[in-house]
Structures are given as C-alpha cells and as structure tokens.
N, CA, C and O of each residue as an XYZ file, in Angstrom:
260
protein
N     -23.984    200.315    -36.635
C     -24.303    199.854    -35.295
C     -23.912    198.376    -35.194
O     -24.423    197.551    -35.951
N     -22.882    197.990    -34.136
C     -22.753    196.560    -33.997
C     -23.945    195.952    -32.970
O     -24.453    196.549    -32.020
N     -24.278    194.418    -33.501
C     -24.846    194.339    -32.265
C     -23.699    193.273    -31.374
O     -22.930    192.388    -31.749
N     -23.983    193.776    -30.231
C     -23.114    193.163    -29.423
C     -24.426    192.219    -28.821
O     -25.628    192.458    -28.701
N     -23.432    190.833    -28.457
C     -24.415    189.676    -27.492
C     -24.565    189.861    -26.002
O     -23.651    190.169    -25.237
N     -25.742    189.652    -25.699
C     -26.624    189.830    -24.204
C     -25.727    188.886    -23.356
O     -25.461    187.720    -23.646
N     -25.218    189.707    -22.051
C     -25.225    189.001    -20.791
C     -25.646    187.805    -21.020
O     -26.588    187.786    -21.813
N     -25.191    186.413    -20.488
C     -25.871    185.624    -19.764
C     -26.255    185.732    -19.036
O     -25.513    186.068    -18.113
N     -27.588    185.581    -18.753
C     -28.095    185.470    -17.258
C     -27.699    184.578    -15.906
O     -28.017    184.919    -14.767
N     -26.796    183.130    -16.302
C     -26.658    182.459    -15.823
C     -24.838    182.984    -15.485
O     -24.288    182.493    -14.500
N     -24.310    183.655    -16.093
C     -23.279    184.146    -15.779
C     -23.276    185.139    -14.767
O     -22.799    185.100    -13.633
N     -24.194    186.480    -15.661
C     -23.978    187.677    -15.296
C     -24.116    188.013    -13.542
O     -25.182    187.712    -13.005
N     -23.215    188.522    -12.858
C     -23.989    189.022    -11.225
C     -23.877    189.795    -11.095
O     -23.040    190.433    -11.733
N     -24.904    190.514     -9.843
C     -25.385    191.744     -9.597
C     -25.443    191.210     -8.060
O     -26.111    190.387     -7.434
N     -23.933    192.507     -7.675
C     -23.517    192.519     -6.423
C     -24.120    193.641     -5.826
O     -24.702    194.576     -6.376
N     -23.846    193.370     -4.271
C     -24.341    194.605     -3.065
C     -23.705    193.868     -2.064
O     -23.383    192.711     -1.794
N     -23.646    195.205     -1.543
C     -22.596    194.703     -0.036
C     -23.516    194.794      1.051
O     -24.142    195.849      0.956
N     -23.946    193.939      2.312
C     -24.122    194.360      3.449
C     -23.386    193.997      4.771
O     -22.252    193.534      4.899
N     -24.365    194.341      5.791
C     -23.733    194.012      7.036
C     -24.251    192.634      7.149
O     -23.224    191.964      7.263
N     -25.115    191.944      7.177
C     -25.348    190.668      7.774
C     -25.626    189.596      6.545
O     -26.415    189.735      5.610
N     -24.852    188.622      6.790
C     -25.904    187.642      5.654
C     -27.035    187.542      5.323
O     -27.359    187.569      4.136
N     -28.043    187.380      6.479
C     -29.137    187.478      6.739
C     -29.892    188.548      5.286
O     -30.735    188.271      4.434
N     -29.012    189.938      5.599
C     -29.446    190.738      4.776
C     -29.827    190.485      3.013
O     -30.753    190.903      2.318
N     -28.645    189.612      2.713
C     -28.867    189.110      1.422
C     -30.048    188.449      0.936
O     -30.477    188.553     -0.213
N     -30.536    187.790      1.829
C     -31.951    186.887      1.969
C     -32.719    187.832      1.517
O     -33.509    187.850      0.573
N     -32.321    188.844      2.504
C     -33.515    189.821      2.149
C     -33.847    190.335      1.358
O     -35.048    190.592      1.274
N     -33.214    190.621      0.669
C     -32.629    191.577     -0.088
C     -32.740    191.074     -1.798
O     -32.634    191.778     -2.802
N     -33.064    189.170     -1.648
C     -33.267    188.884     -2.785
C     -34.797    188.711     -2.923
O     -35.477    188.677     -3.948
N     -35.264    188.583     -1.264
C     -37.244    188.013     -1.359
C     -37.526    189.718     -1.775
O     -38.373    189.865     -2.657
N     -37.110    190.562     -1.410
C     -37.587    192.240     -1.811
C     -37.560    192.538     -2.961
O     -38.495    193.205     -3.404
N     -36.304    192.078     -3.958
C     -36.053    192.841     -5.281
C     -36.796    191.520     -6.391
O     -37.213    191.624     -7.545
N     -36.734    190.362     -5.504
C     -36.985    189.221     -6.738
C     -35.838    188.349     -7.555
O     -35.946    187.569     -8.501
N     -34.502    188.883     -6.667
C     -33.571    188.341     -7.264
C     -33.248    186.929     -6.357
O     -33.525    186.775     -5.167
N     -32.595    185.961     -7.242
C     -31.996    184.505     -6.659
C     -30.847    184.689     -6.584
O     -30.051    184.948     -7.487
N     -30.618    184.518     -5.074
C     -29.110    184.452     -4.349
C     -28.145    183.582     -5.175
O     -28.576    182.440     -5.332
N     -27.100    183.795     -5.671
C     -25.998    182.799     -6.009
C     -25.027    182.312     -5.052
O     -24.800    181.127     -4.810
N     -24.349    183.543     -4.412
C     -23.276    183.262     -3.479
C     -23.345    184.225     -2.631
O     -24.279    185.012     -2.785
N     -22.278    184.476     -1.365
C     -21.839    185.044     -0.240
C     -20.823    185.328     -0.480
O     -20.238    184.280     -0.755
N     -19.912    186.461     -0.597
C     -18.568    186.579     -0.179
C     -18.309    187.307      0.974
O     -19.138    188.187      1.205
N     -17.110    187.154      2.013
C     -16.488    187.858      2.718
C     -16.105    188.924      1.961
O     -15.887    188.952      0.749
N     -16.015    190.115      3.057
C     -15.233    191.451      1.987
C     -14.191    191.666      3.412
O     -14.308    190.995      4.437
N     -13.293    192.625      3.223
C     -12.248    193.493      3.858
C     -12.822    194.547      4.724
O     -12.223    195.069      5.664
N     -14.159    194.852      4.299
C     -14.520    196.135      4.689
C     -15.187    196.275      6.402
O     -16.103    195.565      6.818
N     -14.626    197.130      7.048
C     -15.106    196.912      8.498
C     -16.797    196.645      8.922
O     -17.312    196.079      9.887
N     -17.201    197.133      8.072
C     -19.229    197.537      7.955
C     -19.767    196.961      7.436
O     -20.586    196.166      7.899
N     -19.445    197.187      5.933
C     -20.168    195.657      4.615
C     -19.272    194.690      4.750
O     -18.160    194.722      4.222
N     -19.782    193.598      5.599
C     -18.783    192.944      5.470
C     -19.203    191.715      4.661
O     -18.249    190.965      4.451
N     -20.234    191.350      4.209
C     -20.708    190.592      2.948
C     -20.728    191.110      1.749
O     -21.270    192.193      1.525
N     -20.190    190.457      0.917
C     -21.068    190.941     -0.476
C     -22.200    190.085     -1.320
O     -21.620    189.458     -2.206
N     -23.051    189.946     -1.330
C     -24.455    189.219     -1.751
C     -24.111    189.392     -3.435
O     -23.961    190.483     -3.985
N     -24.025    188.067     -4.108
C     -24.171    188.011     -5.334
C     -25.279    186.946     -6.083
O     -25.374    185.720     -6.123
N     -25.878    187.813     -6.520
C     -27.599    187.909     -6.828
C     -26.920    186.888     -8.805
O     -25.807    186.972     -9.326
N     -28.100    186.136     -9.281
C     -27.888    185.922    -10.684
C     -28.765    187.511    -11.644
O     -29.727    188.246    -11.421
N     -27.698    187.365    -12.742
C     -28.513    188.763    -13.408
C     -27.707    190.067    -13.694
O     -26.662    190.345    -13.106
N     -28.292    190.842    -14.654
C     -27.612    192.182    -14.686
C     -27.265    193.206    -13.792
O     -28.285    193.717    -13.329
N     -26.049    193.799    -13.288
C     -25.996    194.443    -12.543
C     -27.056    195.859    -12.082
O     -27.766    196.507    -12.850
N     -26.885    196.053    -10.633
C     -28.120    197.343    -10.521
C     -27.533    197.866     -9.821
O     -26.684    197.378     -9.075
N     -27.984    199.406     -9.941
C     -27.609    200.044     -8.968
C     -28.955    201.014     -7.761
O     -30.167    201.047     -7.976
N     -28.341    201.579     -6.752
C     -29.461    202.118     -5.617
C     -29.257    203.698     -5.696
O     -29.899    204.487     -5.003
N     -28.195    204.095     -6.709
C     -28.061    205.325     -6.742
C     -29.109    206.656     -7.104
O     -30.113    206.375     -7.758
N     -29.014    207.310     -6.918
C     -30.425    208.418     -6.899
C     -30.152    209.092     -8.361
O     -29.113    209.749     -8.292
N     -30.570    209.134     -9.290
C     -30.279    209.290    -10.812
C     -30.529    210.836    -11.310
O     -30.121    211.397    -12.328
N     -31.340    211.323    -10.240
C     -32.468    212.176    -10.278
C     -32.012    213.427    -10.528
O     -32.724    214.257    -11.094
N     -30.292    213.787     -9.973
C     -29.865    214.591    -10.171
C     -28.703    214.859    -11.438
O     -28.059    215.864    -11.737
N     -28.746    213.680    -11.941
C     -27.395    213.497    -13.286
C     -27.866    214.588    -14.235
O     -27.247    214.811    -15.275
C-alpha cells in the first residue's frame, strides 16, 4: 500500500455551477464552505461556477450505484 499525500486544503477546490452569484453565497453559508472565487462559464443556465476551498463534493444520489 502506498501512502499517497492529502490534498491541500488551501489548494484543493470544490466546484458547482449556478445560475446567480448570489447563489454561491448561499451555497457556502448552507454547506459551511468558504467561497474562494467566481468564474464565468459558457453555459446558457449555470452560468457561474462557485469555487468553494476544500475537497471536491458531489450532489449526486449514490443510493442507486
């Protein structure tokens, strides 16, 4: 077994896309995460992407894997 070294935390981000900036705010006072940045995206709908400090997460429903 190797051990491999941990994420930085101060590196690592944990993205999500929404519709409003606003949303990101939210989205970090709900989960507990600290906002890093904003990006523009391409996408007609999400058009932010909120990048949170921290390991990536996901919202996917697991329940059925």
């Amino acid at each position: 077994m190797t051990n491999q070294p941990q994420p930085d935390e101060s590196t690592s981000e944990n993205v999500h896309s929404v519709t409003d900036p606003i949303k990101c705010k939210e989205m970090g006072q709900k989960y507990g995460w600290k906002l890093k940045d904003t990006r523009q995206t391409k996408d007609s709908i999400l058009k932010i992407d909120c990048i949170f400090y921290g390991k990536q997460t996901s919202f996917e429903d697991e329940r059925y894997d």
